[in-house]
FIVEXKOL-456728 format. One record per residue (C-alpha): residue number from 1; x, y, z; residue in three letters. Coordinates in steps of 0.001 Angstrom, whole numbers, plus 500000, padded with zeros to 6 digits. Layout:
REM FIVEXKOL-456728
{NUM, {X, Y, Z}, ALA} ...
REM end
This chain:
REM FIVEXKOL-456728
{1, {355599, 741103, 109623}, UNK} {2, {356374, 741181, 113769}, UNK} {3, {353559, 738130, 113350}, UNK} {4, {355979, 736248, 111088}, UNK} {5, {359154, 737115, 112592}, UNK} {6, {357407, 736380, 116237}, UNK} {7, {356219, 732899, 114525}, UNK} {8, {360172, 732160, 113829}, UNK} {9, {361723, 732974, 116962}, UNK} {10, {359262, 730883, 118464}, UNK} {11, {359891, 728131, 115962}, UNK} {12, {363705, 728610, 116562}, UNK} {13, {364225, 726153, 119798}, UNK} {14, {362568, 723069, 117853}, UNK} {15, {364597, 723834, 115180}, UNK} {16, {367083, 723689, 117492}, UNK} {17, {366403, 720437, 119480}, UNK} {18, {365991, 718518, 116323}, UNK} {19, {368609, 719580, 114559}, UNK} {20, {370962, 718825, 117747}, UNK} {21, {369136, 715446, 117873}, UNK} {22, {369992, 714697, 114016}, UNK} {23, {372957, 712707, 113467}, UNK} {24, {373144, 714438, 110176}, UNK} {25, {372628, 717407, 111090}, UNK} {26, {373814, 717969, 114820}, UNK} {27, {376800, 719862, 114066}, UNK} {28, {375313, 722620, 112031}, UNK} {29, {372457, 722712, 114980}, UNK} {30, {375923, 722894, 117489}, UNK} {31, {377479, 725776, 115362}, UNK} {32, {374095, 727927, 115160}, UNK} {33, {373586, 727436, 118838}, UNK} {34, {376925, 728329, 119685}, UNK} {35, {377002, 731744, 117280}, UNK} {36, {374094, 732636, 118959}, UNK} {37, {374698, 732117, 122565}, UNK} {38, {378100, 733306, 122219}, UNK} {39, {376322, 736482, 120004}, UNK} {40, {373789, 737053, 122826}, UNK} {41, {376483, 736746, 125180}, UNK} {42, {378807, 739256, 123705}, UNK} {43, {376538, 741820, 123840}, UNK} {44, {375410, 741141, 127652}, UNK} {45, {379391, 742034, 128214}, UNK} {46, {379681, 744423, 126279}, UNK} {47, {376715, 746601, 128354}, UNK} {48, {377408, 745004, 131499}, UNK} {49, {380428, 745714, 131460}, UNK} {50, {380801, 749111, 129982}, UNK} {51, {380368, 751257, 133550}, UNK} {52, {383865, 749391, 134598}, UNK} {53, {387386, 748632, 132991}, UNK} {54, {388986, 745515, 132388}, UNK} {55, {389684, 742624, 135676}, UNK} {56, {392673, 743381, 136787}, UNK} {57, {393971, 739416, 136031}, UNK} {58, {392984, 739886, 132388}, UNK} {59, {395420, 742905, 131702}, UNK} {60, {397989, 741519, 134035}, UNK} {61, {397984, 738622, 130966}, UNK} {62, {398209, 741838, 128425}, UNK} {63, {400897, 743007, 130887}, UNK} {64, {402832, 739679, 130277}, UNK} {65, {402831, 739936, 126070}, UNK} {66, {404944, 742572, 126404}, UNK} {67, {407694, 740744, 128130}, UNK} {68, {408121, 737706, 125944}, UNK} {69, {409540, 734470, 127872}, UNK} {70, {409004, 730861, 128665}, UNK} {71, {407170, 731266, 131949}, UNK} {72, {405998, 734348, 134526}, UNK} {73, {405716, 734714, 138298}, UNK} {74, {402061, 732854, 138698}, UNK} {75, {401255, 731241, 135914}, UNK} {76, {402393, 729080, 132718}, UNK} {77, {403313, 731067, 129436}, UNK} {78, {400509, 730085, 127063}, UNK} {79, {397938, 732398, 127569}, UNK} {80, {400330, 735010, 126969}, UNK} {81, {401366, 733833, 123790}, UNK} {82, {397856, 733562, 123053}, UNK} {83, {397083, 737180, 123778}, UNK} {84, {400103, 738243, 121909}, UNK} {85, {398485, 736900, 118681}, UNK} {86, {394913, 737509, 119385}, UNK} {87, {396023, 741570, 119657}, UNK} {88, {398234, 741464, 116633}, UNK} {89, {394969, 740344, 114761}, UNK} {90, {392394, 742680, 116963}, UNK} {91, {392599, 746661, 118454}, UNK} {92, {393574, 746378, 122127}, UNK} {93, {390231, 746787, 123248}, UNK} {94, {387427, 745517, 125936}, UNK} {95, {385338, 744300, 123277}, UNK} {96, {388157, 742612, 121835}, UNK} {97, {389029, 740869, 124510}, UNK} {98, {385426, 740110, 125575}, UNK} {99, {385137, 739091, 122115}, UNK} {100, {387988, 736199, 122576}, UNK} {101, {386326, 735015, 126164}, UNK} {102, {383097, 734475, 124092}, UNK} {103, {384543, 732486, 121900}, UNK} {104, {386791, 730821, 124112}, UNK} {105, {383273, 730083, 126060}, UNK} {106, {381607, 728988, 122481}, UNK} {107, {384368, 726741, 121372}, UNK} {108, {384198, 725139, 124524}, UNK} {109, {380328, 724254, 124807}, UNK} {110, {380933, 723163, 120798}, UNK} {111, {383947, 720618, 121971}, UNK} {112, {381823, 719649, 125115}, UNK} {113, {379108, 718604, 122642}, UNK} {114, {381642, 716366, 120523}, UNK} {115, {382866, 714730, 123535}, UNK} {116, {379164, 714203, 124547}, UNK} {117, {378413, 712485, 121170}, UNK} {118, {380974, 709875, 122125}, UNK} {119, {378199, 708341, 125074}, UNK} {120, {374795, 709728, 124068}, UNK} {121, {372769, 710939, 120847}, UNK} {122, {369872, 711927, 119932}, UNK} {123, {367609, 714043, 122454}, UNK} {124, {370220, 712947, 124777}, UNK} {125, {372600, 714933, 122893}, UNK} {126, {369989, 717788, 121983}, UNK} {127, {369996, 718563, 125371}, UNK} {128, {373531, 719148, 126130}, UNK} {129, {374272, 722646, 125093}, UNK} {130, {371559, 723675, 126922}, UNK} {131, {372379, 722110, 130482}, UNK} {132, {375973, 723653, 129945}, UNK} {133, {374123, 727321, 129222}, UNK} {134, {373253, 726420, 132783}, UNK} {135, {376086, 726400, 134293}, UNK} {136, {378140, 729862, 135472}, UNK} {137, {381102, 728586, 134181}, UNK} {138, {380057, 728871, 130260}, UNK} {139, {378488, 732522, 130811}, UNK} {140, {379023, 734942, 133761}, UNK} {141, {382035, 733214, 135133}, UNK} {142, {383670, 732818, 131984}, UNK} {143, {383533, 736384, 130610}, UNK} {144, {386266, 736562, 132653}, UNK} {145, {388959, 735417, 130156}, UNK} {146, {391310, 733764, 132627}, UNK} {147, {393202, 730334, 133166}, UNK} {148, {390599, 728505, 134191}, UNK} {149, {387948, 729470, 131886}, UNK} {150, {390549, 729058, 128863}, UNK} {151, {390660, 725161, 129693}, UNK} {152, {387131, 724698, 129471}, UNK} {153, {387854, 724046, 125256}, UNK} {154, {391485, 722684, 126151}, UNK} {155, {390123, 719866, 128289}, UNK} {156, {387078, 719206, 126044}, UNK} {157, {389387, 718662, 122684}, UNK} {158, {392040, 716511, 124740}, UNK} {159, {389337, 714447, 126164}, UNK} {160, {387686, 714097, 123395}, UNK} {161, {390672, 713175, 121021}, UNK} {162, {392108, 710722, 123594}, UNK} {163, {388447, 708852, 123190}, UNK} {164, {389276, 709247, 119601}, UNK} {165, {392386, 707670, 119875}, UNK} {166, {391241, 705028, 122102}, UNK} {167, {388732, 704185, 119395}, UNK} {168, {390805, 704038, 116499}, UNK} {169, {394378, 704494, 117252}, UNK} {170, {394906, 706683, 114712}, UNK} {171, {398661, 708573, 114631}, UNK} {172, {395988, 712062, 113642}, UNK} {173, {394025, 711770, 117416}, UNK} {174, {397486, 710442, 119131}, UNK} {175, {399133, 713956, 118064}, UNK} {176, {396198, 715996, 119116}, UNK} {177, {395720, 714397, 122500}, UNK} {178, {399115, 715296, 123210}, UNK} {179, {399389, 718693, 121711}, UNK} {180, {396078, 719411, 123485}, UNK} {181, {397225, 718370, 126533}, UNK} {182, {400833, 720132, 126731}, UNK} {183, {398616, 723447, 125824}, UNK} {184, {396181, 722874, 128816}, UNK} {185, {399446, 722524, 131314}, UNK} {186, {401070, 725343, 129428}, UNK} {187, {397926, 727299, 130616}, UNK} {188, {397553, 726171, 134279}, UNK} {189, {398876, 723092, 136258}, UNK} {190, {396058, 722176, 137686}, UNK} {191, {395777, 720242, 134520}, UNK} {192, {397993, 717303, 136041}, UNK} {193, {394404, 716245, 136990}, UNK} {194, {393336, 715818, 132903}, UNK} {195, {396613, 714157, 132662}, UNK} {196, {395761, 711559, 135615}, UNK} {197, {392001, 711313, 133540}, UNK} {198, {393145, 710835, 130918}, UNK} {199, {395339, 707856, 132023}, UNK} {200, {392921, 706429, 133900}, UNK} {201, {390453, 706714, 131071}, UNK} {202, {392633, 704837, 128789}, UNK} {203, {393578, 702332, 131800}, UNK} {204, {389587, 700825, 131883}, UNK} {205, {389084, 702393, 128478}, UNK} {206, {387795, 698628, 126735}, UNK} {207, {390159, 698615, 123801}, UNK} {208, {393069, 699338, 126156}, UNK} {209, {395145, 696042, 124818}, UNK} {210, {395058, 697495, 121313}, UNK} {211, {395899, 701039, 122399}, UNK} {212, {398813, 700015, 124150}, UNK} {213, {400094, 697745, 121610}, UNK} {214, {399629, 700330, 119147}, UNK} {215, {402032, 703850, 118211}, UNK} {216, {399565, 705971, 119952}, UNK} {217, {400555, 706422, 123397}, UNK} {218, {404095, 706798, 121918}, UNK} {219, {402749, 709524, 119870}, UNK} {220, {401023, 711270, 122451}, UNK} {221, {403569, 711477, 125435}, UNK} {222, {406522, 712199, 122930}, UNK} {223, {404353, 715326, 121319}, UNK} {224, {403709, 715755, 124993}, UNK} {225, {406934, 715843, 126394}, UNK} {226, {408084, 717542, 123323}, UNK} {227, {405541, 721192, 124117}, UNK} {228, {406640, 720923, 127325}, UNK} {229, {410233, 720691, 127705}, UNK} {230, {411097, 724523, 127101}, UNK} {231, {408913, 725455, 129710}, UNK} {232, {410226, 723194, 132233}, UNK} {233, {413519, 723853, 131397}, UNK} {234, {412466, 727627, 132268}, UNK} {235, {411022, 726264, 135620}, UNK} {236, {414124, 724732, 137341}, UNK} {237, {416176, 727540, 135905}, UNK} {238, {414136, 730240, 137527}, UNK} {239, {413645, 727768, 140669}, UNK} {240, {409601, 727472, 140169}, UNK} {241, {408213, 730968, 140598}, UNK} {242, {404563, 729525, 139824}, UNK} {243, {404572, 726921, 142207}, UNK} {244, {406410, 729332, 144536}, UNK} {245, {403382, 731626, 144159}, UNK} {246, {400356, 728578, 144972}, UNK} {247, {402493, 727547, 147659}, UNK} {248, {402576, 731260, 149276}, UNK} {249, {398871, 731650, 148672}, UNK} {250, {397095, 728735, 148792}, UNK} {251, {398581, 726961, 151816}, UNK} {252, {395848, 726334, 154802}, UNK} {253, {396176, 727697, 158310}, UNK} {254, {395637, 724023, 159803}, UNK} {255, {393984, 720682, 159165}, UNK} {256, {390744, 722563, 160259}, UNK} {257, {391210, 725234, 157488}, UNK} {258, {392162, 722868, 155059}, UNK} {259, {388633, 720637, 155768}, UNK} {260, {386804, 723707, 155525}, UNK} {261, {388153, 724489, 152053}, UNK} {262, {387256, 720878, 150674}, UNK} {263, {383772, 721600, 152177}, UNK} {264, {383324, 724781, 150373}, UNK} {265, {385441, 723012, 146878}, UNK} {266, {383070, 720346, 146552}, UNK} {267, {379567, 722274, 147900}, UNK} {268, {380316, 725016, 145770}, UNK} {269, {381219, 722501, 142975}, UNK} {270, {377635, 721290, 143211}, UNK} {271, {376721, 724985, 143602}, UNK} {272, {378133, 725933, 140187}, UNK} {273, {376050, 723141, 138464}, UNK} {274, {372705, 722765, 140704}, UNK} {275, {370817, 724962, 138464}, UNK} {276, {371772, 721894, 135892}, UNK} {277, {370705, 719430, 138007}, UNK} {278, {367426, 721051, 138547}, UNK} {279, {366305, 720800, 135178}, UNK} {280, {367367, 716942, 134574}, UNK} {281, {365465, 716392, 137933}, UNK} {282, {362654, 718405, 136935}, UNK} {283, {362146, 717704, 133304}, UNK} {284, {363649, 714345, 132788}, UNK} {285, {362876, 712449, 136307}, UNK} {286, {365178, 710229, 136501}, UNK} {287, {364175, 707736, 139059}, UNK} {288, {366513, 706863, 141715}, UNK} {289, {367933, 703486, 140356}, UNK} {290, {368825, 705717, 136951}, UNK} {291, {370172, 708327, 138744}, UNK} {292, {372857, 706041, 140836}, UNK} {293, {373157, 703791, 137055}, UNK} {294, {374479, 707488, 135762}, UNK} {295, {376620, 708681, 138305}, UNK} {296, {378565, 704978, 139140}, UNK} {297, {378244, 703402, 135857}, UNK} {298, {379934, 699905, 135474}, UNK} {299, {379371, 699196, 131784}, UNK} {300, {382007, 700770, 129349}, UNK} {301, {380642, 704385, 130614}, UNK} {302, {383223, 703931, 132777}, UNK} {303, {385463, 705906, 131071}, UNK} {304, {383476, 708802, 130790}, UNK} {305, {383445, 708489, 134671}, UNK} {306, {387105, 708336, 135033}, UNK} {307, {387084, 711377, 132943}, UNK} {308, {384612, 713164, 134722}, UNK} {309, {385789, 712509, 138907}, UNK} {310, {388859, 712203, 138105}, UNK} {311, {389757, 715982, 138111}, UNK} {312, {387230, 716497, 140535}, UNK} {313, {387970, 714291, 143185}, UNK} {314, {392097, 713578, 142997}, UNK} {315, {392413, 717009, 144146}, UNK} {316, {391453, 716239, 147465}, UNK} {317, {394320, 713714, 147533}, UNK} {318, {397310, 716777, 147615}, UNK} {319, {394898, 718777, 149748}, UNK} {320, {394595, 717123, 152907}, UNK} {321, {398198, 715828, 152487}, UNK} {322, {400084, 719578, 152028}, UNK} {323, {397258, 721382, 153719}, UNK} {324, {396358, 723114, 150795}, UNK} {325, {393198, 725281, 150392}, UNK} {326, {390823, 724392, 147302}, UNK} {327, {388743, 726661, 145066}, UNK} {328, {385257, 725779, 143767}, UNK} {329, {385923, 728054, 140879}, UNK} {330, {389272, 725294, 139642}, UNK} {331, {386380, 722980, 138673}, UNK} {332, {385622, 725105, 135940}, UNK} {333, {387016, 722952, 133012}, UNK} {334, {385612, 719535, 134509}, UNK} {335, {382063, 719801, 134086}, UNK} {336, {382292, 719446, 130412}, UNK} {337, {380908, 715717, 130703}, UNK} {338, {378445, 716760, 133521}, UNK} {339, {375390, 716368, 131136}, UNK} {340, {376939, 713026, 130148}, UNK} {341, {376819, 712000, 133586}, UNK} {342, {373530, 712687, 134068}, UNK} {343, {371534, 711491, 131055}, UNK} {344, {374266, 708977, 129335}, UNK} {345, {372355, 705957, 131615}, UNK} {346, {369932, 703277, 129105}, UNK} {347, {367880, 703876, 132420}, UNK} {348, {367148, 707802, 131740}, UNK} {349, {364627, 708416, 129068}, UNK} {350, {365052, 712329, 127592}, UNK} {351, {361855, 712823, 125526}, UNK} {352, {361403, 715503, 123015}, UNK} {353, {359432, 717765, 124589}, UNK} {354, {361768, 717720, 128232}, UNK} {355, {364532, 718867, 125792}, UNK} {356, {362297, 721481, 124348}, UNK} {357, {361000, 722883, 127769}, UNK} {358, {364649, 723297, 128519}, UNK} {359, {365774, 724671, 125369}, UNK} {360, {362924, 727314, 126415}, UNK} {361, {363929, 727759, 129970}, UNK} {362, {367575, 728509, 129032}, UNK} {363, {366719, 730437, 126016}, UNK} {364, {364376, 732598, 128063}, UNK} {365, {366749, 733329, 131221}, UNK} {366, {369569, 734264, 128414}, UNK} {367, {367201, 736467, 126819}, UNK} {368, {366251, 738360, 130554}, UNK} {369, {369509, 738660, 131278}, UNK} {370, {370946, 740183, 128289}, UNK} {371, {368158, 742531, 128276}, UNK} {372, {368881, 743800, 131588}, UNK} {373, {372531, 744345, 131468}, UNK} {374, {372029, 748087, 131195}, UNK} {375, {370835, 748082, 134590}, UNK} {376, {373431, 745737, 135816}, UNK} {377, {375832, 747997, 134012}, UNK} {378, {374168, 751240, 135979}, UNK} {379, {373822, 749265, 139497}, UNK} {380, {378050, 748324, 139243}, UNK} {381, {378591, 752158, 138267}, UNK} {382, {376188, 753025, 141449}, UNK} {383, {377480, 750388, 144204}, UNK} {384, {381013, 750478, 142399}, UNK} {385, {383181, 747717, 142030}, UNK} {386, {386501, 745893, 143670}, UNK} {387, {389964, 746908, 143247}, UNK} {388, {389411, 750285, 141542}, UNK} {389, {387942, 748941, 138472}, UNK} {390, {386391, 751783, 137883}, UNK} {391, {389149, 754298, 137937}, UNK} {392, {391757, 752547, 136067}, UNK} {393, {391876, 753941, 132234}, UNK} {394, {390958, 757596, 133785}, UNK} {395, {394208, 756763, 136188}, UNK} {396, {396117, 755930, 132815}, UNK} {397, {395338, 759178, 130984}, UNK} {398, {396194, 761301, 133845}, UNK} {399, {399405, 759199, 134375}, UNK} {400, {399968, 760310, 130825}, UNK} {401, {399287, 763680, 131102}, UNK} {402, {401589, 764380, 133825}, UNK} {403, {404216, 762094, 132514}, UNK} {404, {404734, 763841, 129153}, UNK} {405, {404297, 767093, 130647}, UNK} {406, {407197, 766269, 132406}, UNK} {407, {409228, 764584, 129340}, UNK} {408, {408995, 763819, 125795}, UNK} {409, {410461, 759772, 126167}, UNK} {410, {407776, 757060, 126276}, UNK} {411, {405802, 756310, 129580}, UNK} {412, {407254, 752486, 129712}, UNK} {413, {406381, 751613, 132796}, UNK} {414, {404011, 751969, 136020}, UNK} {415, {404015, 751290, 139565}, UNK} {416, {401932, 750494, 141997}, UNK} {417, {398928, 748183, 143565}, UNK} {418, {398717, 745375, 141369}, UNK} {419, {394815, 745964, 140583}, UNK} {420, {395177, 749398, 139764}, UNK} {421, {398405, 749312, 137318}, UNK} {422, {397899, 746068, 135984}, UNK} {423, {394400, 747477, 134536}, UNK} {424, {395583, 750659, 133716}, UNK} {425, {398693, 749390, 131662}, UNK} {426, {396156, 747946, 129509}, UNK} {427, {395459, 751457, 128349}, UNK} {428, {398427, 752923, 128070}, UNK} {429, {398935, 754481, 124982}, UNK} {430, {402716, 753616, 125040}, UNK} {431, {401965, 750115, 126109}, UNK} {432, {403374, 750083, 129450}, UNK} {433, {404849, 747336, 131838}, UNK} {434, {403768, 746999, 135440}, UNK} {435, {406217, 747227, 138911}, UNK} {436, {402888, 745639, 140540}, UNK} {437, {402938, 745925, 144297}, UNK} {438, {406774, 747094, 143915}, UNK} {439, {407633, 743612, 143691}, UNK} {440, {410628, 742130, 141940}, UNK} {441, {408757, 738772, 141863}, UNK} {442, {405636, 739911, 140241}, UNK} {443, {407458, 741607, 138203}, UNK} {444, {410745, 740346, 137540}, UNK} {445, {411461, 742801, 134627}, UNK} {446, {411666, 745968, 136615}, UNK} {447, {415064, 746394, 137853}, UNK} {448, {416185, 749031, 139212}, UNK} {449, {418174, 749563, 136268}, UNK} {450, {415597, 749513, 133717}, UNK} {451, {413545, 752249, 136552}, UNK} {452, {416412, 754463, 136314}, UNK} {453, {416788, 754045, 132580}, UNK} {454, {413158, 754623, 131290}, UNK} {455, {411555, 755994, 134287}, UNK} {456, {408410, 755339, 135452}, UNK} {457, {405050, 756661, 137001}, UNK} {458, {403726, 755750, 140777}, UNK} {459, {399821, 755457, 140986}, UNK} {460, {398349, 755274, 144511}, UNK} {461, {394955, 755973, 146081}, UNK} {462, {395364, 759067, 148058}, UNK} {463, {393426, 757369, 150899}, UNK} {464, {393680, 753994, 151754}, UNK} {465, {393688, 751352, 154426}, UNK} {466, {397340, 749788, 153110}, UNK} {467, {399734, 752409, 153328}, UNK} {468, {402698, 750667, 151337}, UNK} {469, {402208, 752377, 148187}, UNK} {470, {402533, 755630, 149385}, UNK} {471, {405137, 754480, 151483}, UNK} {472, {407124, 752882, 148648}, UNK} {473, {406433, 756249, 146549}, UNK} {474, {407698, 758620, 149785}, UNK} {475, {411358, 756410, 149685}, UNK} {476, {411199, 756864, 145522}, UNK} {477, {411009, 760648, 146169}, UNK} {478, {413777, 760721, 148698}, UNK} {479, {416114, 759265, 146643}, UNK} {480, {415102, 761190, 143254}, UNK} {481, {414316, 765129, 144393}, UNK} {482, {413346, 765682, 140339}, UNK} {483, {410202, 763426, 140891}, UNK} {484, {407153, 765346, 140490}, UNK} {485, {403711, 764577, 142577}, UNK} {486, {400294, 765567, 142057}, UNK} {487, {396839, 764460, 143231}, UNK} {488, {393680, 763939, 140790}, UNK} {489, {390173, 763417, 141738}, UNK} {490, {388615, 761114, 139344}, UNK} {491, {384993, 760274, 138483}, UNK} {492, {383971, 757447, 136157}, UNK} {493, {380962, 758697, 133955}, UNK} {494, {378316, 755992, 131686}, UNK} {495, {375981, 757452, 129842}, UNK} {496, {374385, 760189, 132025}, UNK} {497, {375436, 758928, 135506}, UNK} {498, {378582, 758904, 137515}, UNK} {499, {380080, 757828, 140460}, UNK} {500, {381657, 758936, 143410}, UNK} {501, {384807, 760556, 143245}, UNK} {502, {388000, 759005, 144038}, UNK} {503, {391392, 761023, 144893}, UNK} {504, {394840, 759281, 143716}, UNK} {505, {398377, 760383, 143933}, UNK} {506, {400630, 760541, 140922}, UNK} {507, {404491, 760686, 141034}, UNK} {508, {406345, 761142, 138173}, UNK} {509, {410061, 759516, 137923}, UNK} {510, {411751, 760905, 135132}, UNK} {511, {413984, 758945, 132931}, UNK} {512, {417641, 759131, 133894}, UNK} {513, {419430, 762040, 131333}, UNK} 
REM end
C-alpha cells in the first residue's frame, strides 16, 4: 500500500506537466494544481500562523465592514465590501480569512495561466504555475490578504480579457475588461498603472484598427467610468483622504532619498522573482540572443511587453517628479506575465523534462516548508513578533472583561495604537470599531459624540517607548472621573510553550447615562 501510494505521488508532477501542456486538458491540470497548492498552502498558514493573531492591516479591513461607505482614510472601498460578504458567508475567523487569501492567491496563479495561454502553450505553458509558486508574492507574501496581494487575480482577469477583447471584440470581454478594471482601482490606485497597460497594450496591440472601430472600447470605459463614479464622487466630497494619506507617508526626504527608493523598488523587484529566474536560467538555458529576443520582443509579443513594464517601469515617472518613495512589495500584481517574458521567445526551447525538474523543485520546497511550519510557528511564539501580534485577542477578552464588569451596554468601540486595536477589534465579541491612534482621520467615525454615547475602552502597553497613548488615556480620565483603569499581564500560550509576558493598561469609559 505506502509502495502504491509512494508510486502516485511520485507519478503526480508528470501528470501534472502533461496535463498543463495539453490543450485539451490544461485547464483541469490548472484547477488540480491550484486546489493543491492553495490546499498545501492553507495548511502552512494555518500552523504558521497559529502562535500569533491576525496583521494588524487585515482586521483594520474587518474594522472598515462595519462602517459601510464609499471610501476610508487609506484606501479604496472594495476590499471592504468584499470582506463584508466573505464574513456573511464564513465565521469571523483566522482560518477564514486565511482561507480567502489562499484563494485569492489560487485564483490568481489560475488567471495568470489564462493570460499566459494567450503567448505560449504547451511545455511553455506547463511550466508557468510552477515559476509563479516561485515567486513570494503567490505564497508567503500573499497570505497576507491585503491590497496588493488582492490585485494579483484583478490584474490577471483585466489583462487577460482586454487581450480577449482585442482578439475578438466581443461586447462579453469589453464589459469584463472594464468591470475588472474599475474593481482593481476600487482596491488600490496604484492600478492607474494597469490602466496605462492596458492602453498601451491595445495602442501596438496588431488588430488595433478593428478594436477602435469597433463598440468595445466604448463598452469598456463607459462600464468603467460607470463602477467608478460613486467613489469619486466620495473622493472630492471628503477632499481625498487616500491620497492625503500616500502623500503624508510616502513622500521622500530629498532627490537622494527618492533615488535610493527606486534602487531598492526595482532591486528588490528582481529580488522578489530571482528565485524564478534561477530556474529558467538553470533548467531551460536560454542563450543570450533568446534571452534579450524575450525581454525586448519586436514581433506582436509586444503587447505582452507593454503589459508587463508598463506597471513596472511608469512608476518611476511620478517618483522622481513628486519625490515620492517606491515599494518593491507594489510590484506584487505585475509579475503575472513574468514567465511569459521569459519563455514566450521562438528562440527558448522548454523541453519536457526542464518542466518536470521544476515541477519537482517547486513541489519539493512547498512540501519542506509546509512541513516545518510548526517550528516556524514555535520560533515566532519564541522571538515574538511586531506590533503586539501576539497579545491582541488576549487584550480583547480582558477589554471585555473589565468593560462589562463595569456595564451591561455593548463594548462598541476601542482605542488605542492602531496595531494593537485594529487586531483586537477583530475579536471582539460585540464587533467593535477602532479610535486607532486617537485619530479622527483614521478613524473618522469616532466623534466625540458617538465616545460619549457608547463609550469605549483604552488599550495601551504599560511600557513603551511612545508615550501618546497613555498620554491620550491620562486627558480621557481627567475629563471623565467614572473611568476605571487596570493593568493585565498577558502571556500568549501554543501548544505547550509560551512567551514572555507583556503588561498593558486598560481604561474603561463608560457609556454616557
Amino acid at each position: 500500500m505506502l509502495t502504491y501510494a509512494f508510486q502516485r505521488l511520485n507519478d503526480a508532477p508528470a501528470w501534472l506537466v502533461d496535463a498543463l501542456a495539453d490543450p485539451a486538458r490544461r485547464r483541469r491540470g490548472t484547477l488540480v494544481f491550484v486546489a493543491g497548492y492553495g490546499t498545501l498552502w492553507f495548511i502552512y498558514g494555518l500552523i504558521a500562523k497559529s502562535s500569533q493573531d491576525l496583521n494588524a492591516d487585515m482586521a483594520e479591513m474587518v474594522v472598515w465592514t462595519r462602517e459601510p461607505a464609499l471610501g476610508y482614510p487609506k484606501h479604496p472601498p472594495f476590499l471592504a465590501w468584499l470582506l463584508w460578504a466573505w464574513f456573511k458567508l464564513f465565521p469571523l475567523s483566522d482560518w477564514s480569512y486565511i482561507l480567502l487569501a489562499v484563494i485569492t492567491l489560487a485564483g490568481g496563479i489560475y488567471l495568470a495561466v489564462e493570460l499566459a495561454a494567450e503567448f505560449v502553450s504547451g511545455e511553455k505553458l506547463a511550466a508557468v504555475p510552477f515559476l509563479l509558486a516561485a515567486i513570494p508574492f503567490y505564497n508567503f507574501l500573499g497570505l497576507k490578504f491585503d491590497q496588493n496581494s488582492a490585485l494579483i487575480p484583478l490584474w490577471a482577469l483585466a489583462m487577460w480579457a482586454m487581450l480577449r477583447a482585442l482578439d475578438t471584440r466581443h461586447p462579453g470581454w469589453a464589459a469584463l475588461v472594464g468591470l475588472a478594471a474599475a474593481a482593481a482601482m476600487l482596491t488600490k490606485y496604484w492600478s492607474v498603472f494597469l490602466i496605462a497597460a492596458l492602453s498601451l497594450a491595445a495602442l501596438v496591440h496588431p488588430r488595433r484598427r478593428a478594436y477602435f472601430r469597433s463598440a468595445a472600447p466604448w463598452i469598456t470605459a463607459g462600464l468603467f467610468s460607470v463602477a467608478l463614479a460613486p467613489h469619486v464622487a466620495w473622493l472630492i466630497r471628503e477632499n481625498f483622504p487616500p491620497l492625503t494619506w500616500v502623500a503624508t507617508r510616502r513622500i521622500s526626504a530629498g532627490f537622494a532619498d527618492t533615488l535610493r527608493s527606486l534602487a531598492e523598488y526595482l532591486a528588490g523587484t528582481v529580488g522578489y522573482a530571482a528565485v524564478a529566474l534561477v530556474l529558467v536560467l538553470v533548467l531551460v538555458r536560454p542563450t543570450l540572443a533568446a534571452i534579450r529576443d524575450s525581454w525586448f520582443p519586436r514581433d506582436e509579443r509586444r503587447t505582452a511587453a507593454a503589459l508587463f513594464w508598463t506597471p513596472l517601469l511608469l512608476p518611476v515617472v511620478p517618483a522622481l517628479i513628486k519625490n515620492i518613495s517606491l515599494l518593491s512589495l507594489w510590484s506584487t500584481p505585475a509579475l503575472n506575465l513574468m514567465p511569459v517574458m521569459m519563455l514566450a521567445s521562438p528562440k527558448v526551447i522548454v523541453r519536457r523534462v526542464a518542466v518536470l525538474r521544476m515541477a519537482s523543485v517547486m513541489t519539493a520546497i512547498t512540501l519542506l516548508i509546509v512541513l516545518i511550519s510548526p517550528v516556524i510557528a514555535f520560533v515566532i511564539l519564541r522571538t515574538g513578533v511586531e506590533n503586539n501580534a501576539a497579545y491582541a485577542r488576549l487584550m480583547m477578552r480582558a477589554a471585555e472583561r473589565e468593560w462589562h464588569d463595569a456595564t451591561d451596554k455593548p463594548l462598541t468601540m476601542i482605542a488605542g495604537p492602531f496595531v494593537l486595536v485594529s487586531s483586537a477589534a477583530f475579536y471582539g465579541t460585540d464587533r467593535p470599531s477602532t479610535f486607532a491612534n486617537f485619530s479622527i482621520y483614521l478613524s473618522p467615525w469616532a466623534d466625540s459624540e458617538r465616545v460619549a454615547r457608547g463609550g469605549m475602552a483604552i488599550m495601551c502597553e504599560a511600557e513603551s517607548d511612545d508615550p501618546s497613548c497613555l498620554q491620550e488615556l491620562a486627558r480621557y480620565a481627567a475629563q471623565r472621573p467614572d473611568m476605571r483603569r487596570t493593568e493585565v499581564a498577558l502571556a500568549r500560550h501554543w501548544l505547550w510553550f509560551a512567551n514572555a509576558p507583556k503588561r498593558f493598561v486598560i481604561a474603561i469609559l463608560p457609556p454616557a447615562p
